[in-house]
N, C-alpha and C positions, 0 to 999 in steps of 0.2 A: 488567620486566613491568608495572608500576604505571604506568610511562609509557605505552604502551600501551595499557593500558585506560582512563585520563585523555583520550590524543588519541580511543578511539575511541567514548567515549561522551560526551566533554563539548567537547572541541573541535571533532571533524570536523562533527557535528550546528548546532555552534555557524558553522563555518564558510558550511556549505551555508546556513543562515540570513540567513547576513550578504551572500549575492551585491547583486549591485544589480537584478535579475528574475531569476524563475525561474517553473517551471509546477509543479504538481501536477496528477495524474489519476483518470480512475474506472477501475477493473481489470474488464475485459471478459472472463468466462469463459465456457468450455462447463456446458450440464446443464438449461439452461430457465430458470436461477435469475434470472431477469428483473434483469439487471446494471445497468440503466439505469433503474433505480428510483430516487425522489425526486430527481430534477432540478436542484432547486435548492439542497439541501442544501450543495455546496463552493461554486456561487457565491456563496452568504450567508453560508459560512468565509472565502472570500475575501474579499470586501467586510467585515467584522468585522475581519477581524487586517488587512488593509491603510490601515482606519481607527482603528482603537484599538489596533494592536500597535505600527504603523509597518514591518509589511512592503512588499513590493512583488512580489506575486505577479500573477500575469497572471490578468487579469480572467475569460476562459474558462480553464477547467479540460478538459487535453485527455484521451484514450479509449486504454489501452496495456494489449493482451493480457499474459496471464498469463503466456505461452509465448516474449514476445518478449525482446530485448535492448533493445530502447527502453526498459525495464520500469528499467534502473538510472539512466536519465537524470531521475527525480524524485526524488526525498527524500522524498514524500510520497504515497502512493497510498490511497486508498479505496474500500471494497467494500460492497458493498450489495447486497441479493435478498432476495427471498420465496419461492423454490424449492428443487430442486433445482441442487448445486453438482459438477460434473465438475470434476478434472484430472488429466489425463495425464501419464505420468514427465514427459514431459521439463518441463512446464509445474511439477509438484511440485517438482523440483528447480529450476526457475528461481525459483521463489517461495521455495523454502530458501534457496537463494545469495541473492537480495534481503535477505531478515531475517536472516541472518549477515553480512551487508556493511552494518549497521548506519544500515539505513533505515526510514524509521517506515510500518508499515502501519496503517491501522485498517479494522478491517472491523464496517458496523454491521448487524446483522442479525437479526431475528427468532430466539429463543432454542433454538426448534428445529430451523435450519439448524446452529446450531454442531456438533451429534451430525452431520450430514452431513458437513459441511468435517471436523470428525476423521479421521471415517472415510476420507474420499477420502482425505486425505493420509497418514493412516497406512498406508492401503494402497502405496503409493508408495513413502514415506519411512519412516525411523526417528525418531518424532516426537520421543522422548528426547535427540538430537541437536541437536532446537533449541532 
């Protein structure tokens, strides 16, 4: 069991790291929560750790629904808004299997979305789960 949880929070993480390119994206939802907010916030992540970390991430940062399967081919996703946030089961549960398959999400957002995302997702999910 210890093994386990060593590969999957300090190696696999560690792996996805070490490819030779990879992409990170902005997470597209429903709800108006205006998803394409600050623009250049992960090209200036990119450009920083690809210069001071020694990654090699690709220079654009591509756009991957909540709802999609394309959603596990990043390691890394980010979310952003000033609105209202929708998701639908199936998009909730795609977003639960992503953060129990031990990939990094960040979502930056205005402190009064967070009580919305709750609620969406609790409505949905059993957020004690995650």
């Amino acid at each position: 069991m210890i093994f386990l949880r060593i590969f999957f929070f300090i190696l696999l993480p560690l792996a996805c790291m070490s490819q030779s390119t990879y992409s990170i994206a902005t997470l597209k939802y429903n709800g108006g929560g205006d998803w394409y907010a600050n623009p250049t916030a992960l090209p200036n992540l990119i450009e920083f750790s690809n210069k001071n970390l020694g990654t090699n991430i690709n220079e654009s940062p591509d756009i991957v629904e909540v709802g999609s399967s394309d959603i596990f081919n990043y390691p890394f996703i980010h979310m952003t808004g000033h609105g209202n946030i929708f998701f639908s089961n199936e998009e909730a549960n795609n977003l639960r299997k992503y953060l129990l398959s031990s990939h990094i999400f960040e979502a930056f957002l205005i402190p009064s979305l967070l009580k919305n995302i709750k609620d969406s997702l609790k409505k949905k999910i059993a957020l004690s789960k995650l």
